[in-house]
N, C-alpha and C positions, 0 to 999 in steps of 0.2 A: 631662582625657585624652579623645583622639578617640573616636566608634564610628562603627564602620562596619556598614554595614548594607544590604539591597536595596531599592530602591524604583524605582517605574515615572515616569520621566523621561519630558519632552515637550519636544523640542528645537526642531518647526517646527509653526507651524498649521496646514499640510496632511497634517504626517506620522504618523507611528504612535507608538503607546508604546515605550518599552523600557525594560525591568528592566536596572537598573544598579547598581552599587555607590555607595554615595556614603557622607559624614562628617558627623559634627556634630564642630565642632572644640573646642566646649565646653561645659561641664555647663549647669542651669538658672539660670537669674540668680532674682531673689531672688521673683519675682513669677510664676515660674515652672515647668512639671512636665513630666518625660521620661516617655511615656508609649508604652508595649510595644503597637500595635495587635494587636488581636485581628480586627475586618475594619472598612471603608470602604465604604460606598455609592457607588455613581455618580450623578451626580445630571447634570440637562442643564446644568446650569450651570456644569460642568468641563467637558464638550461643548463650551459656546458660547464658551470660549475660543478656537476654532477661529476664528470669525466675527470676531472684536477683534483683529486683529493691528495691533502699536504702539499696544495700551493695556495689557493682562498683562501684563507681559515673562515672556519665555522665555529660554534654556530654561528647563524649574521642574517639582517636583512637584508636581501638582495631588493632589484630595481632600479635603473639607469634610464627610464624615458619618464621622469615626470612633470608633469605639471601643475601649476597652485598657484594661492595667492600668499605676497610676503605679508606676513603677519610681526612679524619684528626683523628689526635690521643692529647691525654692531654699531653701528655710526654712519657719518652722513659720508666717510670715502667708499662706502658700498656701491653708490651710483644710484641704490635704488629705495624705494620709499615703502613705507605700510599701503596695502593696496594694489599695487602693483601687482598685473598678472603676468607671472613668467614661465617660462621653458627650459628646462634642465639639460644641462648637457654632460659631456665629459669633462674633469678634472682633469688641469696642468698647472705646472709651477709660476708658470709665466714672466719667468726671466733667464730660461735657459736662451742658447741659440737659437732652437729649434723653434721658442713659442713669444720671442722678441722679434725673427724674421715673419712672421705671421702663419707660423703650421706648427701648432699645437697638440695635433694630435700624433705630434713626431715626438714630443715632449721628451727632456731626459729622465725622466721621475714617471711617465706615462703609466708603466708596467707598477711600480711602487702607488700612487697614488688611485688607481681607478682599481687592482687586482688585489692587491699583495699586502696590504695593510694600510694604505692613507698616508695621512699626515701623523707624524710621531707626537704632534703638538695636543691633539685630539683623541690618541688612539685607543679611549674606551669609555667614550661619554654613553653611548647606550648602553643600556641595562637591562635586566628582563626582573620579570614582579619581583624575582628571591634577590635582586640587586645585584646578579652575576653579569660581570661586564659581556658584552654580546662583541663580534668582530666591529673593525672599524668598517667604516661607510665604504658601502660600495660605489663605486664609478662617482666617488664625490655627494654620492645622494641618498642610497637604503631608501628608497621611493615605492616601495609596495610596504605602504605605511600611510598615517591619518596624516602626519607631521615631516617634512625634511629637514634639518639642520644643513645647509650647503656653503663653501665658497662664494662670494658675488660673482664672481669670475663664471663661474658654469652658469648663473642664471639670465637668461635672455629675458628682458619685457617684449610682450607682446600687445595685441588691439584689445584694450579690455571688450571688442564686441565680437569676439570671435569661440566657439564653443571650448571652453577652458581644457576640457574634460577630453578631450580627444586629440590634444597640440602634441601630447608628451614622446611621440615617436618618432616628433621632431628633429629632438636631440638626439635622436642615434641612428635606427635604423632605415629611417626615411633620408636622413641627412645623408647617410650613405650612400642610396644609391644613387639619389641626386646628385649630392656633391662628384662623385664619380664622373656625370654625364656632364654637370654643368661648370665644376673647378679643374677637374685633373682632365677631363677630354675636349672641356673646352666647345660643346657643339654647335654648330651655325647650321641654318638649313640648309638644306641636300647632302649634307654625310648620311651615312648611313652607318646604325649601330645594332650589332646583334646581343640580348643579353642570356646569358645561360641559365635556367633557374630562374623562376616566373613565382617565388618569398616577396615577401615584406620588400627586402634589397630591391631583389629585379622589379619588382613591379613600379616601385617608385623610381627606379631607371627609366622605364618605361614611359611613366607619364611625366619624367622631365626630357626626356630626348622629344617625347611627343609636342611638346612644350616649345622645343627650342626648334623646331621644323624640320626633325632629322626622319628618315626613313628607318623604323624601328623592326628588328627580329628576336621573336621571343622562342628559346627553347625551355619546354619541363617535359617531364613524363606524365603529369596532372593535365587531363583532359579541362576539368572545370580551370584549374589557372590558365592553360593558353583561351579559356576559354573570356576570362577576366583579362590578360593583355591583348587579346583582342580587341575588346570594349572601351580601352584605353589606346588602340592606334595600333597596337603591332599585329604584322604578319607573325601567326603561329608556327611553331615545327614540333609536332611528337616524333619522338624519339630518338635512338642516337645514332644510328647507321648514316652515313653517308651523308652528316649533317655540312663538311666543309663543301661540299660539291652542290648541295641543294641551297647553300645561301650566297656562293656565286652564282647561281644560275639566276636568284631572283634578285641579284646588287648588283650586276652589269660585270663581275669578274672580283666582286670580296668588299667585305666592308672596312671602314678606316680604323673601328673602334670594335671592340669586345667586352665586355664586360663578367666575368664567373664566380657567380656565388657558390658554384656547387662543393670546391673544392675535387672534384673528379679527374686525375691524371687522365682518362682517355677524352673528355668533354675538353680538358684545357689543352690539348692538343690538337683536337676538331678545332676550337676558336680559332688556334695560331696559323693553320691553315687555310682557314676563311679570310684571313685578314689581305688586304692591299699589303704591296709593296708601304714603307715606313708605317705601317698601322700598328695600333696600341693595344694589346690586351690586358686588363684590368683586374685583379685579382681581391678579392674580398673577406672572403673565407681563408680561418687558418689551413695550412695543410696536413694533415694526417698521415703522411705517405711520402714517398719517394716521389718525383717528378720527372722519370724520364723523358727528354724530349725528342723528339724523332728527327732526323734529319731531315735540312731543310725549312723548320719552322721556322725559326730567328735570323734567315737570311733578308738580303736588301731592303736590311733598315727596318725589319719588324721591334718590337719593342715590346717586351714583358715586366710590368711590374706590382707589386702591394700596394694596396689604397687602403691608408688606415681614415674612418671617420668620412669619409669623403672627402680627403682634404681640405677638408670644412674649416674655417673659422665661424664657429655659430652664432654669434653677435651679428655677421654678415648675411649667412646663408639663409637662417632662421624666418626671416623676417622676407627675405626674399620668395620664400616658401609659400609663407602666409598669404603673400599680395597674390602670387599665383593661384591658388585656393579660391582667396576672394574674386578671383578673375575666373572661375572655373575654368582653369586648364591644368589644378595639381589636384584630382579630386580623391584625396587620399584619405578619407574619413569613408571613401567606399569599401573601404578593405577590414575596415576596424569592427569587432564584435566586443562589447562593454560585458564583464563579470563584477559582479558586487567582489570585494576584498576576499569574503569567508569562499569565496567558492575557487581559490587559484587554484587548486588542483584539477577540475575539470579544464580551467583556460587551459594549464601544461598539457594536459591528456590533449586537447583539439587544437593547438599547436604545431604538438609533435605528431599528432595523426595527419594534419592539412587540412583541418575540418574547418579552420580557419587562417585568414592571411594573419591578423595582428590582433591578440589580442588585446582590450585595455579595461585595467583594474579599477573597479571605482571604491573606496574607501566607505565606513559605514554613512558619515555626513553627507557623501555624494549619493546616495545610492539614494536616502530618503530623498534628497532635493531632484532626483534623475531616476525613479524607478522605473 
């Protein structure tokens, strides 16, 4: 049987959201969980669908960080039951090489499944009121919506005591920059790690390097953010001149690790030269551009490379997250500013302005229960 439900619809790349009614026209298939959002993140990477037109299709609901409770499941090889509070993440096939070795976010279907269309099995169960199929689900979930239809596989359970409504950027963006600090860099205390861009990414780098006892460097050009990774443990730096010189003078001669959201060829050239001998620069953001690198950066064993998802397995990391949270030392619900659903077009506007780090959407049912 159908449900119909609100969610915020994106019909053209230059245009606006809107709240719309739309259908699922059928329950979960067997591998599968209907999932009641409680809120959704915004993340820039439902943004830069803006930038891709004729590779997304549209129209579609976008939304990749949410959170809810399972409200039906396909059957009992879900893993997970009615009730259940979960954590949405990213979509893989999970028997490629890539997501049988345990890195999924390397997936071979990754680009097909979360971007480009889904699963061919499913590929136009949502509808909108006139019954026109809408795109298939983005990053496994169309999460700026009342309802998700998702894989068991994306969804993580979580502490049913922990605030439902703010976990969902769990699965992407926050997982990012942890996973960075904490899977692919590996931190122990006394490293030291610089992150570039003091976003959602960097700051949640931030407060897990801070986390793991490392000595943390945060570069933005945003007064008020180094102003926020400060309050989270790092040494600040505005601006861009002279930054490989000014964070060996304050690491003893360079740090081991780097981390760059900015995507900025001259910023990610600064990093490679702030780094120690074998140190790692980490890379997050797509690039837009040519990367010349300067002679000299990738000698004696420096290391450059792409971190997708945080190297994350989020069944693992997820929860890892949470405990830290619970422990106040991942206090990442400081960065979040809650929009009722109808209002996503100001979240995008104070997003993209920096007027906020994260936003998260709360659906009309959350909004009553969390005004």
């Amino acid at each position: 049987m159908a449900i119909r439900f609100d969610a915020a619809v994106l019909r053209s790349y230059e245009g606006r959201f809107a709240v719309e009614q739309v259908a699922l026209e059928e329950g979960p298939a067997p591998d599968e969980v209907l999932v009641r959002i409680a809120g959704c993140g915004m993340c820039r990477t439902d943004l830069a669908v803006r930038g891709s037109a004729g590779r997304s299709p549209l129209p579609a609901v976008l939304g990749h960080e949410g959170s809810g409770v399972v409200v039906e499941t396909g059957g009992p090889d879900t893993r997970l039951a009615v009730g259940d509070h979960v954590v949405l993440s990213f979509d893989s096939c999970g028997h490629c090489r890539a997501c049988i070795s345990g890195a999924p976010a390397y997936c071979d279907s990754f680009a097909e499944l979360n971007l480009f269309g889904g699963r061919t099995t499913n590929a136009a169960r949502f509808a909108d009121a006139a019954g026109i199929p809408l795109a298939p689900r983005w990053f496994g979930q169309s999460s700026f919506a009342e309802y998700a239809m998702v894989p068991a596989r994306n969804a993580v359970r979580v502490d049913p005591t922990l605030p439902l409504e703010l976990l969902g950027p769990l699965g992407c963006g926050f997982l990012t920059g942890a996973g960075a600090v904490l899977n692919t860099f590996g931190v122990v205390p006394g490293d030291a790690l610089a992150v570039f861009g003091a976003g959602a990414v960097g700051l949640a780098a931030v407060m897990a390097a801070t986390a793991a006892g490392a000595v943390v460097l945060a570069v933005d050009r945003h007064p008020e953010r180094l102003a926020t990774a400060e309050r989270f443990g790092a040494v600040p730096l505005y601006g861009t001149g002279g930054l490989a010189d000014r964070i060996k003078r304050l690491t003893d001669g360079g740090v081991r690790y780097a981390l760059d959201t900015t995507a900025s060829p001259d910023l990610i050239n600064e990093a490679l030269r702030a780094l120690r001998p074998t140190g790692h620069l980490g890379l997050v953001a797509r690039l837009r551009q040519s990367l010349p690198l300067e002679p000299g950066t990738l000698d004696r064993g420096r290391k450059l490379s792409h971190l997708c998802e945080g190297d994350a397995v989020p069944g693992v990391l997820i929860p890892r997250l949470t405990a830290l949270w619970q422990a106040g030392r991942f206090p990442f619900d400081q960065l979040i500013r809650t929009y009722p659903l109808d209002e996503i077009n100001e979240a995008e506007r104070d997003c993209e302005t920096g007027r906020v780090v994260k936003p998260v959407l709360l659906p009309p049912h959350r909004t009553k229960e969390h005004p």
